[in-house]
C-alpha positions as CSV (number, residue, x, y, z in Angstrom):
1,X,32.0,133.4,-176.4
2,X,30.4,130.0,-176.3
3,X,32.0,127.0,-178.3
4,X,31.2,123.6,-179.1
5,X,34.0,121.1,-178.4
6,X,33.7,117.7,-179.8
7,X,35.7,114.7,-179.2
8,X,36.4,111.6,-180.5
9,X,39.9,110.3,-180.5
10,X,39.2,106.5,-178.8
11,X,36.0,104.9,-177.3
12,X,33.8,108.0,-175.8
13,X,31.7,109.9,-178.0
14,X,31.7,113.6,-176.5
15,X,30.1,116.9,-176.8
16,X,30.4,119.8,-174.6
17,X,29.8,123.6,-174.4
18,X,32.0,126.0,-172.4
19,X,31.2,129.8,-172.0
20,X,34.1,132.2,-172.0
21,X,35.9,132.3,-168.4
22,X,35.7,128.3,-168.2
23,X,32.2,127.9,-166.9
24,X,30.8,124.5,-168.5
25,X,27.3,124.9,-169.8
26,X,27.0,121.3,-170.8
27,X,29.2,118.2,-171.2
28,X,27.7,114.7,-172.8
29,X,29.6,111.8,-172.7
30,X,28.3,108.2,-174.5
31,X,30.5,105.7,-173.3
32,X,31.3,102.2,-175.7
33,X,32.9,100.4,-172.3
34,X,29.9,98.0,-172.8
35,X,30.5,97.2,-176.5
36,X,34.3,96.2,-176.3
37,X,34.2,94.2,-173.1
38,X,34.0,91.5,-174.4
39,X,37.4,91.9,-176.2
40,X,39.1,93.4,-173.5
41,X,40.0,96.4,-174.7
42,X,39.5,99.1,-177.6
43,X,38.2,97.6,-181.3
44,X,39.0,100.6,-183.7
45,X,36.6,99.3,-186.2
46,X,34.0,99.0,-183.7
47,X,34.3,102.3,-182.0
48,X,34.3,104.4,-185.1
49,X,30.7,103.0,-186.0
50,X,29.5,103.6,-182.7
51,X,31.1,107.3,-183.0
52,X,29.0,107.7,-186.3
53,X,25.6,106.4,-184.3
54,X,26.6,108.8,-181.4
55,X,27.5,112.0,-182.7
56,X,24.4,113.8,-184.4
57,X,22.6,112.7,-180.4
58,X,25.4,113.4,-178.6
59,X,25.9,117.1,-180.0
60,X,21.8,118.1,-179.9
61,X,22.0,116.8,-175.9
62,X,24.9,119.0,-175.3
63,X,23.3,122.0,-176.8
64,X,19.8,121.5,-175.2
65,X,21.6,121.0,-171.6
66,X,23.3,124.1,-172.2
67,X,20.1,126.0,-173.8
68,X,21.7,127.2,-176.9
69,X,21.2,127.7,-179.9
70,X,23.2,127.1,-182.9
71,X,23.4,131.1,-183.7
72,X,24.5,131.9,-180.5
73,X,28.1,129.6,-180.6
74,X,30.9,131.3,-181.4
75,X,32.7,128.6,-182.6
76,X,33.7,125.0,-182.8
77,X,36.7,123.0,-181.1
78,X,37.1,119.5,-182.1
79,X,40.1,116.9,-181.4
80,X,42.3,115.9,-184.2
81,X,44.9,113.9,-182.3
82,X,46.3,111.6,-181.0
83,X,43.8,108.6,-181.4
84,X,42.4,106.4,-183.3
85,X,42.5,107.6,-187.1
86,X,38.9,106.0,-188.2
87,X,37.6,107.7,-184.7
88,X,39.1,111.0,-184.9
89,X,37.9,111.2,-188.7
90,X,34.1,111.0,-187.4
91,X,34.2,113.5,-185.3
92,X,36.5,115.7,-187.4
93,X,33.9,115.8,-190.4
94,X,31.2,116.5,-188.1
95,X,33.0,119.9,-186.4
96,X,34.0,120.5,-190.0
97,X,30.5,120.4,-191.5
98,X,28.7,122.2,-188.4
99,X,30.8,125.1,-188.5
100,X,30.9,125.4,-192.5
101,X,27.1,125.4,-192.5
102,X,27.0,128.1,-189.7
103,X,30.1,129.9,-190.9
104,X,32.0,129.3,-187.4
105,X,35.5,129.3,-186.9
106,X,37.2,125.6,-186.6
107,X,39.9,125.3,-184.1
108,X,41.3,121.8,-183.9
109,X,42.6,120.8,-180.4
110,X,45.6,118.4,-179.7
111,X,43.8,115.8,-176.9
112,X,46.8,115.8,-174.5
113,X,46.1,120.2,-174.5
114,X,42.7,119.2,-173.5
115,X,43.5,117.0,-170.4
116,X,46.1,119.7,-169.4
117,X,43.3,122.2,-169.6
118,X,41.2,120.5,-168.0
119,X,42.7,121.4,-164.5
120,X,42.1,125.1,-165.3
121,X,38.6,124.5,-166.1
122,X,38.4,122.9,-162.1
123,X,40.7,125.5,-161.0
124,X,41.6,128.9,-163.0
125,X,43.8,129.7,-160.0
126,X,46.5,127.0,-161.0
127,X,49.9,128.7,-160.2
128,X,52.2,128.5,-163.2
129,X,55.0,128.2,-164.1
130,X,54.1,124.4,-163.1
131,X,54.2,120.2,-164.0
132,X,51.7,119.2,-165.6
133,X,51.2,115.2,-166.0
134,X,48.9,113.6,-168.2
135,X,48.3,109.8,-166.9
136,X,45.9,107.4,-168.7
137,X,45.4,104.2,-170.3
138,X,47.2,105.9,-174.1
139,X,49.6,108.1,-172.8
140,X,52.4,108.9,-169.8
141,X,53.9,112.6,-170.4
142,X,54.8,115.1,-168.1
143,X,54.8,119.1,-169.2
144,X,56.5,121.7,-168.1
145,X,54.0,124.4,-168.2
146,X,55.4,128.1,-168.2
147,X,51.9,129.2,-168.9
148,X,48.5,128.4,-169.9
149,X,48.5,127.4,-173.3
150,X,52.5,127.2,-172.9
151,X,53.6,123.5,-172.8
152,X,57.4,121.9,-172.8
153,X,57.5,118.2,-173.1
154,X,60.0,116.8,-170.7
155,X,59.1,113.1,-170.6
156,X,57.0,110.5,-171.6
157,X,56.9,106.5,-172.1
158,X,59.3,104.6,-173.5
159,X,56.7,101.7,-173.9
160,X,53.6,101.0,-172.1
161,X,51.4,103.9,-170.3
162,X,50.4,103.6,-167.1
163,X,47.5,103.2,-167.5
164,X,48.1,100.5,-170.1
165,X,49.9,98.6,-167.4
166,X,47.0,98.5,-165.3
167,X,44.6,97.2,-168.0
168,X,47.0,94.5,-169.2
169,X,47.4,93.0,-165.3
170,X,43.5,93.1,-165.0
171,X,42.9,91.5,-168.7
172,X,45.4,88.5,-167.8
173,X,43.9,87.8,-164.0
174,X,40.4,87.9,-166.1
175,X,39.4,90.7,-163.8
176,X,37.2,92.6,-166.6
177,X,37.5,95.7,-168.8
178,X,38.5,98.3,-167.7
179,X,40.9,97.2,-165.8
180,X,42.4,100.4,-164.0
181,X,39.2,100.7,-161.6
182,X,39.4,97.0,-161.0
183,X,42.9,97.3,-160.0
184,X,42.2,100.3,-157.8
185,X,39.0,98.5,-155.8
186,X,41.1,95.3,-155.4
187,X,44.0,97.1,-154.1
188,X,42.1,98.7,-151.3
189,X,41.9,95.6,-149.7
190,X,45.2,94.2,-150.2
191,X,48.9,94.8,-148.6
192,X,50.9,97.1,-150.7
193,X,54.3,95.1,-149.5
194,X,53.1,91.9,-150.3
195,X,55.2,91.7,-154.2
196,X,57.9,93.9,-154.7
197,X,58.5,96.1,-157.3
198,X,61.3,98.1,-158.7
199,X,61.3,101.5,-160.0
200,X,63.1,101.4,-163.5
201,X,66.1,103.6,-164.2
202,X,67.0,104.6,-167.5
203,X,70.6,104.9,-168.1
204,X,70.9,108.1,-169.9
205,X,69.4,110.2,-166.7
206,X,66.4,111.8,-168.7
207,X,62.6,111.6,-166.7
208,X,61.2,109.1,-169.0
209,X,59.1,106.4,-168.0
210,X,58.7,103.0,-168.5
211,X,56.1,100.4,-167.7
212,X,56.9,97.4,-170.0
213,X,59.4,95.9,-167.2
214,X,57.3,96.6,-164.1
215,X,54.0,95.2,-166.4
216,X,56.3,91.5,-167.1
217,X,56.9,91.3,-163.4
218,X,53.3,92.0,-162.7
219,X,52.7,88.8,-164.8
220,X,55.1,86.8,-163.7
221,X,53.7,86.8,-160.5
222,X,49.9,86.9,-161.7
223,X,51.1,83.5,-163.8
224,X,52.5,82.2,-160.2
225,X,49.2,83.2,-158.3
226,X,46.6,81.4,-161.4
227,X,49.1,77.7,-161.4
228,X,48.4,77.7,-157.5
229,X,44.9,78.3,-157.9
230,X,44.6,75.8,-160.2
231,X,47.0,72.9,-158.2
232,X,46.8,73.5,-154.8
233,X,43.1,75.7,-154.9
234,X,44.8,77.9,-152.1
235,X,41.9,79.2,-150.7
236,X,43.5,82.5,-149.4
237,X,44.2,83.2,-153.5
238,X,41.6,85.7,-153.6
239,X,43.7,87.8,-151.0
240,X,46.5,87.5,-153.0
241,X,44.8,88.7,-156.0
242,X,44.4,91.9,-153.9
243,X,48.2,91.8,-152.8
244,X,49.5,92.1,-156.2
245,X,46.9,94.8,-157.4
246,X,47.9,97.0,-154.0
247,X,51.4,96.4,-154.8
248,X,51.5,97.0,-158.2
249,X,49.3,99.7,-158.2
250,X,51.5,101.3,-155.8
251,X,54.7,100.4,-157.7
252,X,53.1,102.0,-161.1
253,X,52.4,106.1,-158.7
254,X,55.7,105.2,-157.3
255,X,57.3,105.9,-160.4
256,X,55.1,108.9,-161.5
257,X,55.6,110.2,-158.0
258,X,59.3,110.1,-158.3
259,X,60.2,111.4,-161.7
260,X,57.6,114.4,-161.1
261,X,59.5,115.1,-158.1
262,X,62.9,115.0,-160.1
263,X,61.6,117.3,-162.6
264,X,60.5,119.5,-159.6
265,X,63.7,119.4,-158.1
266,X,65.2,120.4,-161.5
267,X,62.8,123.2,-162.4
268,X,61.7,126.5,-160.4
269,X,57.3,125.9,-160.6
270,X,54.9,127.0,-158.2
271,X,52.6,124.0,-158.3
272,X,51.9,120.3,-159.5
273,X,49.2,119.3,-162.1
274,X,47.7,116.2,-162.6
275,X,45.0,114.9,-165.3
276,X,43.8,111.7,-167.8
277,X,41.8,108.8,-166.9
278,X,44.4,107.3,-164.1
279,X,44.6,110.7,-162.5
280,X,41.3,109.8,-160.6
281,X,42.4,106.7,-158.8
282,X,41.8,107.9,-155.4
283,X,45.6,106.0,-153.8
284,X,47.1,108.4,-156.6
285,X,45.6,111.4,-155.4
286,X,46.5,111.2,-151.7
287,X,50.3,109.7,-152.3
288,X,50.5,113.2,-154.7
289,X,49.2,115.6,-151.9
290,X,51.3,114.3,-149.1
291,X,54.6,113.6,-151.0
292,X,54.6,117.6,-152.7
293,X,52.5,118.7,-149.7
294,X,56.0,117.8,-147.8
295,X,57.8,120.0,-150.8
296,X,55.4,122.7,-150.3
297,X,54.0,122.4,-154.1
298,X,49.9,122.6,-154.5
299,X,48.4,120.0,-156.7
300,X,45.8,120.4,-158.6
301,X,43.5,117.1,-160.2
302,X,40.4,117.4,-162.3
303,X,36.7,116.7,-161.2
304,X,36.4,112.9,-161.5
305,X,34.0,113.4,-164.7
306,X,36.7,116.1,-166.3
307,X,39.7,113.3,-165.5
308,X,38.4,110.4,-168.6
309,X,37.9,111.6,-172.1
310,X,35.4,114.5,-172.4
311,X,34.5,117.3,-174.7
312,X,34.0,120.0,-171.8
313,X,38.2,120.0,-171.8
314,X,38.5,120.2,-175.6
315,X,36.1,123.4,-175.5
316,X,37.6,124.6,-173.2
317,X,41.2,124.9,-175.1
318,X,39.6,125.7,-177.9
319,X,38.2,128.9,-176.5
320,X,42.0,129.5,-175.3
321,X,43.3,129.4,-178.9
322,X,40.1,131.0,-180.6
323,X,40.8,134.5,-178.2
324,X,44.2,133.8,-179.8
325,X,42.8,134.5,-183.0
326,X,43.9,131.1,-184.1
327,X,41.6,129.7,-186.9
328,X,41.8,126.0,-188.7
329,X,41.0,125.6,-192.2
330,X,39.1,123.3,-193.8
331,X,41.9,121.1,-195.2
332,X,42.5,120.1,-191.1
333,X,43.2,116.7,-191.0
334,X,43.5,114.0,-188.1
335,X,46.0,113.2,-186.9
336,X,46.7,110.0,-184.8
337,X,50.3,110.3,-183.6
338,X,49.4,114.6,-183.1
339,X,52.3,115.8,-180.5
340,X,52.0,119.0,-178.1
341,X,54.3,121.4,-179.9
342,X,56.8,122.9,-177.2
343,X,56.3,127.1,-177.0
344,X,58.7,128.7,-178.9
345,X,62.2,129.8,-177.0
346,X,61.7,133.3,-178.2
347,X,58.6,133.7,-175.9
348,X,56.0,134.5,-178.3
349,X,53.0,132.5,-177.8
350,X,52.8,129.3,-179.9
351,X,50.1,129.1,-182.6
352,X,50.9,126.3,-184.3
């Protein structure tokens, strides 16, 4: 089988083919991070026009890189949630119209699935039962997975994503857009210890996270750091830019470090999982492999290019659901608040 997976659902336009067995014949991403910049962060009205330039290109790329031809797909995965409603509609009625007009099967694809699948495209090896956290600028959840294609939510973000946090803290030091790789470059040369954190507890003992708090503290101390710049023009207040990235980037892993390693403590899984946009900050990645390396857990990220929003991942799910024999009909709609429906307790696979 070979399927066309498109994806829309915030700033990326994306277009991908995947070949049964997870091999990736193509995967084109067009990128909007120049056009919103300027506003530091996401314009809704903006990116859905730049998805309606982008997609007719960004779908004949993908199928020239792959060398195939429209009658040889087998059928067509497309994301329909969460995201932005204006950009998930784009690329919505494209799948829709591409696989009416070459009687293909639709499949639409929730875009959390997608970044959980997206460590079995890297490794098909993944031991499950297993965590699986999705980490990125829209969304903090971690997944029990019992197996592939078989997800349990068992916490998320009470308020801001991680991911969010980091953009926020780089927007208000004027540090540029996106923030999150800002933060991580500035943290490497910076003293973790410098501002100290604490990891928020929430009363009723469940694994959800929360951001907002450790965000407002960030600031605090950001607004502290820009009034002595601007009175005494410290001249060592470029270091302690860096301080406060390296410590709050360490305070924000700290907490995704420690209520994966409850929720590991609390349920039997052979190994951890890790994917979204935040997943490839490289202080994330090595705090992950020696904490659960020391628990004797395996933990498996993405490639780098798989990690931010791509189609390759969406594809990729959607073959999953299409050997299923799952089919969409042409009355899908998007859906911009779409959640990962748990598997069933009975065991049967869930086709929802």
């Amino acid at each position: 089988m070979l399927v066309l997976g498109i994806e829309s659902s915030c700033d990326e336009t994306a277009a991908a083919v995947v070949e049964s067995g997870g091999t990736i014949r193509s995967s084109v991403v067009a990128s909007q991070v120049r056009i919103h910049q300027d506003y530091g962060g996401v314009v809704p009205e903006l990116a859905s026009r730049e998805h309606v330039d982008n997609i007719c290109f960004v779908v004949r790329q993908a199928l020239e890189e792959a060398g195939v031809a429209w009658d040889e797909l087998s059928g067509v995965g497309v994301t329909r949630g969460p995201g932005l409603v204006g950009a998930l509609l784009v690329g919505l009625a494209y799948a829709k119209a591409v696989a009416f007009s070459r009687n293909l099967p639709l499949v639409g694809v929730n875009h959390l699935e997608g970044h959980m699948y997206s460590v079995f495209l890297d490794h098909p090896q993944a031991e499950t039962p297993s965590l699986s956290l999705v980490v990125s600028g829209g969304h903090t959840n971690l997944y029990h997975v019992e197996a592939v294609g078989r997800y349990r939510l068992l916490a998320k973000s009470r308020d801001d994503a991680a991911g969010e946090s980091l953009d926020k803290l780089a927007k208000f030091l004027g540090l540029g857009y996106p923030g999150g790789p800002v933060i991580e470059r500035l943290a490497r040369e910076g003293n973790p210890e410098t501002f100290r954190f604490t990891i928020p507890t929430i009363s009723s003992g469940t694994l959800d996270f929360s951001y907002s708090g450790l965000k407002t503290a960030a600031l605090r101390y950001g607004r502290s750091l820009q009034q002595d710049r601007r009175t005494t023009e410290d001249p060592a207040s470029e270091q302690k830019v860096n301080d406060l990235a390296a410590s709050f980037q360490k305070a924000v892993i700290d907490q995704l470090i420690d209520r994966t390693l409850r929720a590991a403590q609390q349920y039997e899984v052979c190994s951890i999982h890790v994917s979204g946009g935040v997943s490839c900050n490289q202080a994330l990645r090595t705090r992950f492999l020696e904490v659960f390396g020391r628990e004797g857990l395996p933990v498996y990220f993405p490639r780098p290019e798989l990690t931010t929003d791509n189609a390759a991942m969406i594809a990729g799910a959607a073959l999953l659901h299409l050997s299923r024999g799952r089919r969409d009909g042409w009355d899908l709609a998007p859906d911009p608040n779409l959640v990962v429906e748990d598997f069933p307790p009975d065991g049967s696979p869930d086709e929802s």
